[in-house]
Structures are given as C-alpha cells and as structure tokens.
VOGU-3710 file (C-alpha; in Angstrom, 3 decimals, decimal comma):
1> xxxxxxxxxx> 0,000/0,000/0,000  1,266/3,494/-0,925  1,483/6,333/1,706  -1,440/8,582/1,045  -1,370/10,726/4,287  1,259/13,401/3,418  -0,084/15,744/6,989  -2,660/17,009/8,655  -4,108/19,911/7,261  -7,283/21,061/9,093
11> xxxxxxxxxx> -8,457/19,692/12,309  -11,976/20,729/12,589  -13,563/21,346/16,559  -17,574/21,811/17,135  -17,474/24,376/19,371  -21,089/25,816/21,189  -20,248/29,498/21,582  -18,280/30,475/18,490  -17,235/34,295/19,612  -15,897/32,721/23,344
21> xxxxxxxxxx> -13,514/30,193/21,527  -12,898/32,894/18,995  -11,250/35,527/21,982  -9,981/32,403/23,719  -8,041/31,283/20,519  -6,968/34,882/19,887  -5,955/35,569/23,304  -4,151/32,052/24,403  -2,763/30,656/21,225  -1,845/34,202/19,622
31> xxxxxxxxxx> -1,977/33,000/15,890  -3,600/34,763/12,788  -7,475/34,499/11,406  -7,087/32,985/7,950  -11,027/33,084/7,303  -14,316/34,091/9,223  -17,478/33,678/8,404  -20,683/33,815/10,075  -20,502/29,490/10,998  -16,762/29,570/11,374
41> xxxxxxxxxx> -13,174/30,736/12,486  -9,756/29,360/11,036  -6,388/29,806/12,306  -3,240/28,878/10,975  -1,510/27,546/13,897  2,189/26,629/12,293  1,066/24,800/9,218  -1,862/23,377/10,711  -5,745/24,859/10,208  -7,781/24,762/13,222
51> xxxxxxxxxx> -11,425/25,172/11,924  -13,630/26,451/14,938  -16,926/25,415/13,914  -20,350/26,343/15,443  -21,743/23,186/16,374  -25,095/24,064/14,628  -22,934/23,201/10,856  -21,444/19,950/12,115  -23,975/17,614/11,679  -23,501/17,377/7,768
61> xxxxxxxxxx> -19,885/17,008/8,175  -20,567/13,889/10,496  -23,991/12,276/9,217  -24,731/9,340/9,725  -22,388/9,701/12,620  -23,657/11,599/15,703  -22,308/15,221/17,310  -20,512/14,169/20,300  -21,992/16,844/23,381  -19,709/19,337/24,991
71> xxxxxxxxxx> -20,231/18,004/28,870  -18,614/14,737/27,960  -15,387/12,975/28,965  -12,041/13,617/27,120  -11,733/11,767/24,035  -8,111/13,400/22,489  -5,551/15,883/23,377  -4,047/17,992/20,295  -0,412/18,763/20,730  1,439/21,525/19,961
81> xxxxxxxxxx> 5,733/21,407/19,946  7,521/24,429/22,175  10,627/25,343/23,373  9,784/25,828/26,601  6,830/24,648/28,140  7,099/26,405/31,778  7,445/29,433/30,027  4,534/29,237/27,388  2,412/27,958/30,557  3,082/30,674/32,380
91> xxxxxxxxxx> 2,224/32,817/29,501  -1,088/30,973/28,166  -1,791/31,214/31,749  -1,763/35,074/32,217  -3,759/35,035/28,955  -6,448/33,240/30,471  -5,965/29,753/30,086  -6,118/27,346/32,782  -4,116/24,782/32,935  -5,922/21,200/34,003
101> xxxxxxxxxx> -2,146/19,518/34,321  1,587/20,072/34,504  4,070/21,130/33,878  5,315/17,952/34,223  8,013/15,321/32,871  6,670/12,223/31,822  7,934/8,612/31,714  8,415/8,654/28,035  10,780/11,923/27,838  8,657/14,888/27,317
111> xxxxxxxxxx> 7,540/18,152/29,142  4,035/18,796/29,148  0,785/20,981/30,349  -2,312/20,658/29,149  -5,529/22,935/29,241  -9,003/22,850/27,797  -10,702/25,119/25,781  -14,399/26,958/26,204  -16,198/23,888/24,073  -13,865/21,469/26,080
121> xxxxxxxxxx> -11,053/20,191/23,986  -8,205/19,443/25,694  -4,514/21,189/24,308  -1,066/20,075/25,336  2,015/21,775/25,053  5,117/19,693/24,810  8,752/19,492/24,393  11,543/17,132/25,269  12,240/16,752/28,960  15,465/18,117/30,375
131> xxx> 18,279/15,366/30,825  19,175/15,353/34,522  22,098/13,507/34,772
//
C-alpha cells in the first residue's frame, strides 16, 4: 500500500459558543485568522488549520455519525511542539488559560501541560524533557 497521508491539514472542533472560543483562541494561542465567516473561524496555527466550527454546521460534516456533546469525557488531546513549556504555561496562563495539568516530565521523555478550551477540547504543550544527569 502506498502512503497517502502526506499531513494534517485542518483539524476541525464543534465548538457551542463560536465568539468565546474565537477571543480564547486569539488571546491564548496568539496565531492569525485565515477566514471568518458567520458558521466559522480558522487559524493557521504553524502549518496546521484549526477550523472552529459552530456546532449548529457539524452535523452534515458527520452524518450518519452523531455530534458528540460538549459536557462529555475527554476523548483526544491535540499537541502543539515548544521550546519551553514552563514558560509558554506561564504565559497561556496570564492570557487566560487554565491549565488542568503540569508542567510535568513524563515517563516517556517529554515536558508537558495541558488545558481545555471553552467547548472542552483538551490542548497540550510539549517538548523534550530536560536530561538530569
């Protein structure tokens, strides 16, 4: 079988309240609009487009499959690579995220914090763990 997944593009999120996760995106993650409309917000976060989506639109992207609700468990973390994730927590922080873990080293040799956003997806912040030896 040939590779056919070259990336990821656009990760899409259903979000309830379009204009909170809007000023949360703008204020935490600090990356540019690349369209608006009146169902929607993209940003370009590196070379990635996260598609906020008001939750009202998604059920034609997803039919026959169902909208998952807001109020519900975890189900993924997106990840986004930094140089320093003390600092960027400290600075998502006083921009009005809060974070639900870390920073922390894990077992398997990264740094990380995570946080959720208004609609409740869950963001992590990585990079490798210091070497203390």
């Amino acid at each position: 079988m040939t590779t056919w997944a070259t990336g990821i593009e656009t990760i899409t999120l259903f979000v309830e309240d379009l204009a909170a996760c809007e000023r949360f995106y703008l204020d935490v993650f600090d990356v540019p609009v690349v369209h608006k409309d009146a169902d929607s917000v993209v940003f370009a976060v590196g070379p990635v487009l996260v598609n906020l989506l008001a939750i009202r639109e998604a059920p034609e992207l997803v039919a026959p499959a169902l909208v998952g609700a807001d109020d519900g468990p975890a189900r993924f973390v997106l990840t986004v690579r930094v140089q320093d994730v003390d600092a960027v927590a400290a600075e998502i922080g006083a921009r009005g995220a809060t974070l639900l873990n870390g920073p922390i080293d894990r077992p398997w040799g990264v740094r990380t914090a995570s946080f959720r956003d208004p609609a409740g997806h869950v963001w992590e912040i990585a990079a490798p763990a210091p070497v203390t030896w």
